[in-house]
C-alpha positions in Angstrom: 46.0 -19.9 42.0 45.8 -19.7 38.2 42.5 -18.3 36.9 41.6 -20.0 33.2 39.5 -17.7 30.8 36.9 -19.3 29.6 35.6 -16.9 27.2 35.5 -17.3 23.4 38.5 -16.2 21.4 38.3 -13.4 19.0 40.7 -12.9 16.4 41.7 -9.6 15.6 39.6 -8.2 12.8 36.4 -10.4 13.3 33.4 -10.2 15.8 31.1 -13.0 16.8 28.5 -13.3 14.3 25.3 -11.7 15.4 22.1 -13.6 15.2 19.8 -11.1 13.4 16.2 -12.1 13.0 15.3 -12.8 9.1 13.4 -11.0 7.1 10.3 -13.1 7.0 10.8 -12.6 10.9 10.5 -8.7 10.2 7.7 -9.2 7.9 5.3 -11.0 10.3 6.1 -8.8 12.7 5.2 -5.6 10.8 1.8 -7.6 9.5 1.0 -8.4 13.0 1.6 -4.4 14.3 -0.4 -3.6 11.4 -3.6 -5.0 13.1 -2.4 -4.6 16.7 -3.1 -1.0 16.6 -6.8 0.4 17.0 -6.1 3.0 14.1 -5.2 0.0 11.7 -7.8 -2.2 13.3 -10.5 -0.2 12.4 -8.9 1.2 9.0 -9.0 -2.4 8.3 -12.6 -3.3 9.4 -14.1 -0.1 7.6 -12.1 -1.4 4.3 -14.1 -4.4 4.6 -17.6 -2.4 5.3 -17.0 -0.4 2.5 -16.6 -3.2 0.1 -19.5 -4.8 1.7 -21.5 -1.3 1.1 -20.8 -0.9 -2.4 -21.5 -5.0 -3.6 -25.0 -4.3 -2.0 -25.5 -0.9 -3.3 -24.8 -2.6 -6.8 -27.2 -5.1 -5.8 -29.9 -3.0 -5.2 -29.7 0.2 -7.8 -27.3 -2.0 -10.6 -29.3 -2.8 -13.4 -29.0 -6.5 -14.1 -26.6 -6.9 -16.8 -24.1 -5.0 -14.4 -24.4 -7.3 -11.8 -21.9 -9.4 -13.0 -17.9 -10.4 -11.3 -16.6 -8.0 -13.3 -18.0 -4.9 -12.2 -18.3 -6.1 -8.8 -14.5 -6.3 -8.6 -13.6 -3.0 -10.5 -16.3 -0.7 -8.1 -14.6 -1.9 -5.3 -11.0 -1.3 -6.1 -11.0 2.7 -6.1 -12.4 3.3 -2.2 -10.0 0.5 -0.8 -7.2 2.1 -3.2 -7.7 5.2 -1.2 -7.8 4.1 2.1 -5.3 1.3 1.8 -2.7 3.5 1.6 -3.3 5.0 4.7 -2.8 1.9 6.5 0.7 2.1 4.7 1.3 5.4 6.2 0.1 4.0 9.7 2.9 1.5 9.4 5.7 4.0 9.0 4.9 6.7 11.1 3.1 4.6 13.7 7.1 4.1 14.6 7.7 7.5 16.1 4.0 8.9 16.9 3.8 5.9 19.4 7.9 6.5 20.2 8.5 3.2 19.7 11.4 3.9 17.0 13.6 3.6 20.1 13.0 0.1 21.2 12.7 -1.3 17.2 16.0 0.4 16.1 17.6 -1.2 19.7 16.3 -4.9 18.5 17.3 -4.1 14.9 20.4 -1.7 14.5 20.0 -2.2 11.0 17.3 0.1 9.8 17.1 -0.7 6.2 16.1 -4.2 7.5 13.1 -2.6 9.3 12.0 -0.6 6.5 12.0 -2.9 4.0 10.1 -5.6 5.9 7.4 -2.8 6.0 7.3 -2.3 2.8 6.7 -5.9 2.3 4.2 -6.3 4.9 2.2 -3.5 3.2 2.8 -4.8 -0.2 1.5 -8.3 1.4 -1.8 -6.1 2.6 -2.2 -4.7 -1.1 -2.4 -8.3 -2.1 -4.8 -9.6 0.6 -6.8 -6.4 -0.4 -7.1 -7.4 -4.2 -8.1 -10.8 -2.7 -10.8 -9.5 -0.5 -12.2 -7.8 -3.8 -12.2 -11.2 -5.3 -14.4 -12.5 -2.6 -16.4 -9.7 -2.4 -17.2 -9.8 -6.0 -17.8 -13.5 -5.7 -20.5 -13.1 -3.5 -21.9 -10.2 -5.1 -22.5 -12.1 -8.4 -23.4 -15.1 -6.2 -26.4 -13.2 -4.6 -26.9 -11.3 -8.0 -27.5 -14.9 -10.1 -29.6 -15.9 -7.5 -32.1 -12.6 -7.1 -32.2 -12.2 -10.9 -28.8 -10.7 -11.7 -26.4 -11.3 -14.8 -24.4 -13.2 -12.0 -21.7 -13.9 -14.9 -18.3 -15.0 -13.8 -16.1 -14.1 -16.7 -13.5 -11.8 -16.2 -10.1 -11.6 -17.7 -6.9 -12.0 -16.2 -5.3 -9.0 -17.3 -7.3 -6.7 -15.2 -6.9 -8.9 -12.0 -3.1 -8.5 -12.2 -3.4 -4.5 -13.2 -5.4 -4.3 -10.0 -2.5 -6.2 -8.2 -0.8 -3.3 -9.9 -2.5 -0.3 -8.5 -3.0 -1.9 -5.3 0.6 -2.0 -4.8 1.7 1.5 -6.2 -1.3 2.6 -4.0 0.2 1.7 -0.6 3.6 1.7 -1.8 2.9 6.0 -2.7 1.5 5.6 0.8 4.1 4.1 2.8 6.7 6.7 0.7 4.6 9.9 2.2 5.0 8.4 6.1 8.9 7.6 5.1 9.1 11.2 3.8 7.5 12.8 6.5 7.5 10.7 9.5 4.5 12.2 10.7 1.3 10.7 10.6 -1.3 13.5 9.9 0.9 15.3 7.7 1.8 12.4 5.7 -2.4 11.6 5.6 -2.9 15.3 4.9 -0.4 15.3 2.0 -0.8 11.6 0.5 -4.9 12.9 -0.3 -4.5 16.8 -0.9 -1.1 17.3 -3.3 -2.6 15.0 -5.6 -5.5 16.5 -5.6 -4.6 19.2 -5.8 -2.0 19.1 -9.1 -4.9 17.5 -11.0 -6.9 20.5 -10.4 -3.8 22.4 -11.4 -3.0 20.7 -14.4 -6.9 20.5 -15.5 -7.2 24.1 -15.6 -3.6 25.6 -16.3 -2.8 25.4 -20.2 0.4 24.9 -20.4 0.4 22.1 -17.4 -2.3 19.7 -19.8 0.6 17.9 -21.5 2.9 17.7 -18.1 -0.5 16.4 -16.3 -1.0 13.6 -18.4 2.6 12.2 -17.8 2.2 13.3 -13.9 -1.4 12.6 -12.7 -1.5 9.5 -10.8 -5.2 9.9 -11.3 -5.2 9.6 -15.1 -2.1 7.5 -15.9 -4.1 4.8 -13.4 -7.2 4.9 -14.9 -6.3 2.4 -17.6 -5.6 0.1 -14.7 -9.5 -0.3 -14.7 -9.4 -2.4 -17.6 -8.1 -5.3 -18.7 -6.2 -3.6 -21.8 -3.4 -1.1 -21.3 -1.6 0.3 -24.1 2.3 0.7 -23.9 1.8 4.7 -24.2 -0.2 3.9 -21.1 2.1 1.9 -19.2 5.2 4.7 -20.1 2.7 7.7 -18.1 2.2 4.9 -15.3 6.0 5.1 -14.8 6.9 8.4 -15.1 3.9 9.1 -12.6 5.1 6.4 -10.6 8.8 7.8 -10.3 7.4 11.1 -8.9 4.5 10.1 -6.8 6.4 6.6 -5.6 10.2 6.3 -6.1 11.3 9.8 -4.9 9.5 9.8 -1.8 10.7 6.1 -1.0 14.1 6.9 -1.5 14.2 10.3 -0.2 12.2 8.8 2.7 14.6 6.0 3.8 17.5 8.0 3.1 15.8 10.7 6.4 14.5 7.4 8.3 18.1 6.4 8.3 20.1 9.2 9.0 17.5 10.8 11.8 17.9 10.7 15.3 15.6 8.7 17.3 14.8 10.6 20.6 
């Protein structure tokens, strides 16, 4: 009896093409893990409580010409620039402190894929966090033209796109810490303390003044704050930027790639 083979022929040289899920398929997944855990959940509700906080603080203590969008907006940027980033580090490391590297790298051989839909996912976050601050502020100067407030709703452009700015170098800085050390305390521990402490360092050593200035995420952002940056300004940003942000992105993927998953 003659058997006929019924399976697909493969030329020498190729493969069948393999169906790989997009990247917009990556993306939603990583937004949806980034509220499917209880340490994001709540990273994100206390995000939104501290915004809350702060537009009714402002409301209460805020003389009146303060009340207004602008200020509302600007107060609320730093705290959720310092927490936000966390949630970036949750994303990466949450990976391996769960051991779930195992089962996403199976699914997706391809790890650059994986990475870099996190890093848009938390990119995504930054910008639904600058949005947040928009309605937060809305409603601040809402309730402050109503209760005797300056309630004015002028604000320039410029500073809503350099908050859109340091939003996103914020969790990016983040997301390069868990990349670097794929470790989720650590990477926490690190991301707030180093640099704290080199602006300490370079406050009170001499001959570190000049190199702080370039280096100190916490002074070449400040100008971020406002809705004029100078191009001096903007150089520090990046040089600040390409220690604090690039190097530990790179350096990071380039260990997420190469290391073993257990």
């Amino acid at each position: 009896m003659t058997t006929v083979s019924t399976a697909p022929e493969v030329t020498p040289g190729h493969r069948p093409s393999e169906h790989l899920p997009s990247l917009a398929r990556l993306t939603a997944v990583e937004l949806r893990k980034l509220v499917d855990t209880r340490a994001g959940r709540w990273l994100l509700i206390t995000i939104g409580l501290i915004s809350a906080v702060i537009v009714l603080l402002l409301l209460v203590y805020a003389e009146a010409p303060e009340q207004n969008f602008t200020i509302f907006f600007t107060t609320a940027l730093l705290p959720i620039g310092v927490l936000l980033p966390v949630l970036g580090i949750l994303s990466i490391t949450s990976e391996w402190s769960q051991r779930t590297a195992l089962t996403t790298f199976a699914l997706v051989p391809r790890r650059e894929r994986v990475i870099t839909a996190k890093l848009v996912a938390v990119v995504l976050a930054a910008l639904g966090a600058v949005l947040s601050s928009l309605a937060f502020a809305a409603v601040g100067t809402a309730i402050a033209g109503a209760t005797g407030g300056a309630g004015t709703w002028r604000i320039e452009a410029a500073l809503v796109a350099h908050a859109v700015v340091f939003q996103v170098a914020s969790v990016l800085m983040g997301a390069g810490f868990g990349l670097l050390l794929l470790n989720t305390p650590l990477a926490i521990v690190s991301y707030l303390v180093l640099p704290i402490i080199w602006s300490i360092v370079g406050e009170l050593v001499r001959p570190l003044n000049r190199a702080a200035e370039w280096l100190d995420t916490g002074r070449t952002m400040e100008p971020l704050f406002t809705a004029e940056v100078t191009a001096g300004q903007w150089q520090r940003l990046v040089v600040s930027l390409l220690l604090w942000l690039v190097v530990p992105v790179v350096a990071g993927m380039v260990r997420t790639m190469r290391r073993e998953v257990a």
